[in-house]
C-alpha positions in Angstrom: -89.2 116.8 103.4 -90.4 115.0 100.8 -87.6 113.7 99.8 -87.4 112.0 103.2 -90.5 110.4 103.2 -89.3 108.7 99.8 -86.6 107.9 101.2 -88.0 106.6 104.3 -90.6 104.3 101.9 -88.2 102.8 99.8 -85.8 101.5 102.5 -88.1 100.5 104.4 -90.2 98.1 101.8 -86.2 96.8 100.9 -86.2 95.9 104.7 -89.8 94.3 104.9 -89.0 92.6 101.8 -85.4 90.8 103.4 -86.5 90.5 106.3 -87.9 87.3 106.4 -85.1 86.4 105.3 -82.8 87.0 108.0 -82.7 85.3 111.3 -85.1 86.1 113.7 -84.1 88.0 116.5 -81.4 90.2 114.6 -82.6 93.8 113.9 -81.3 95.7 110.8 -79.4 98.8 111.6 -80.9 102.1 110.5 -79.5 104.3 108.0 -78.7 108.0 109.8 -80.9 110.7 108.2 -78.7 113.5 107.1 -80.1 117.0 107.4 -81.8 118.5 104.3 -79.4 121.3 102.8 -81.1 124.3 100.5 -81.4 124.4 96.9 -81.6 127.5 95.0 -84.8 128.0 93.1 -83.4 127.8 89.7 -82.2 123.9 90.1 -85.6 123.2 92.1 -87.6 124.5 89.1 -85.3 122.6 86.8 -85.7 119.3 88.4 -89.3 119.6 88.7 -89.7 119.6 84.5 -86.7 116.9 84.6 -89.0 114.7 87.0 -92.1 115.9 84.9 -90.4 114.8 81.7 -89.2 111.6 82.5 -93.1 111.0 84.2 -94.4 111.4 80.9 -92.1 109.1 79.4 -92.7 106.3 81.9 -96.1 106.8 81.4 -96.5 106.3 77.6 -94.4 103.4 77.6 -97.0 100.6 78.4 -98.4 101.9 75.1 -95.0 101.0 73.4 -93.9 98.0 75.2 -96.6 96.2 76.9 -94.1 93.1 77.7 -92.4 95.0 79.6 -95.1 96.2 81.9 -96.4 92.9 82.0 -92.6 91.9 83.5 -92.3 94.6 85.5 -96.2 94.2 87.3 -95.0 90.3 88.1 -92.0 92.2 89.5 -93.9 94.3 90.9 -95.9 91.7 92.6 -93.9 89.2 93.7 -92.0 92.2 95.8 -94.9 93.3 97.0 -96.0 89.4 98.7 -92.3 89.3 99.7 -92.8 92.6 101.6 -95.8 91.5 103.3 -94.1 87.9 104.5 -91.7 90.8 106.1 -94.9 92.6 107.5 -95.3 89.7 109.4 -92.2 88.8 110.7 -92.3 92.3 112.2 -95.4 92.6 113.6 -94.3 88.7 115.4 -91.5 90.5 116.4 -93.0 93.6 117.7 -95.8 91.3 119.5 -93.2 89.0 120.9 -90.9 92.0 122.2 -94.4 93.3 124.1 -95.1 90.4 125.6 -91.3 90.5 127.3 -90.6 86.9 125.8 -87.1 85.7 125.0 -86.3 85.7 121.6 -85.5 82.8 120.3 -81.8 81.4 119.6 -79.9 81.8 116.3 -80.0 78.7 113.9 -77.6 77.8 111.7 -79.2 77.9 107.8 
C-alpha cells in the first residue's frame, strides 16, 4: 500500500510539473495500478535494512559534499515552482470543467 501512495506521489508531481506545459484542454492518460502481489517475509525484512542503509548514506552526504546538496536543493526548487505553475493549470482546468464552459481550442506552439 505504501508503495502505491509513492507511487501515486511521484507521478503525479511529474504530471503537475509538465503540465503547464502541454496544451490546454488535453488530459494525460493515467497509468493502470497493477495489483500488489505478496512478498515473503525474509526479502521484506531484507529490503527494509537495504532501504535503511542507503537512508543513512544519503543522509551523511551533505556532510561530505555540500555542493551537491546545494545543486540538488535549486533542483529541488525549481521542480517544486514548476509543479505549482501545474497546480494551477489544474485547478483552471478543474474550475473551468465545473462551470460547463468549452475548452478552449488547440494552438499551434
Amino acid at each position: 500500500m505504501i508503495r502505491l501512495a509513492i507511487k501515486m506521489t511521484f507521478w503525479g508531481f511529474l504530471g503537475l510539473i509538465a503540465l503547464p506545459s502541454l496544451v490546454p484542454g488535453e488530459t494525460p492518460a493515467t497509468e493502470p495500478s497493477r495489483p500488489e502481489t505478496g512478498a515473503n517475509l525474509e526479502t521484506t525484512v531484507h529490503a527494509a535494512r537495504v532501504a535503511g542503509a542507503v537512508a543513512q548514506e544519503v543522509g551523511s552526504i551533505c556532510s561530505r559534499q555540500p555542493a551537491l546538496c546545494e545543486s540538488g536543493r535549486a533542483l529541488a526548487d525549481a521542480a517544486i515552482a514548476r509543479a505549482q505553475e501545474g497546480l494551477v493549470v489544474a485547478s483552471g482546468l478543474i474550475a473551468r470543467a465545473r462551470t460547463a464552459e468549452p475548452a478552449p481550442e488547440p494552438t499551434d506552439v
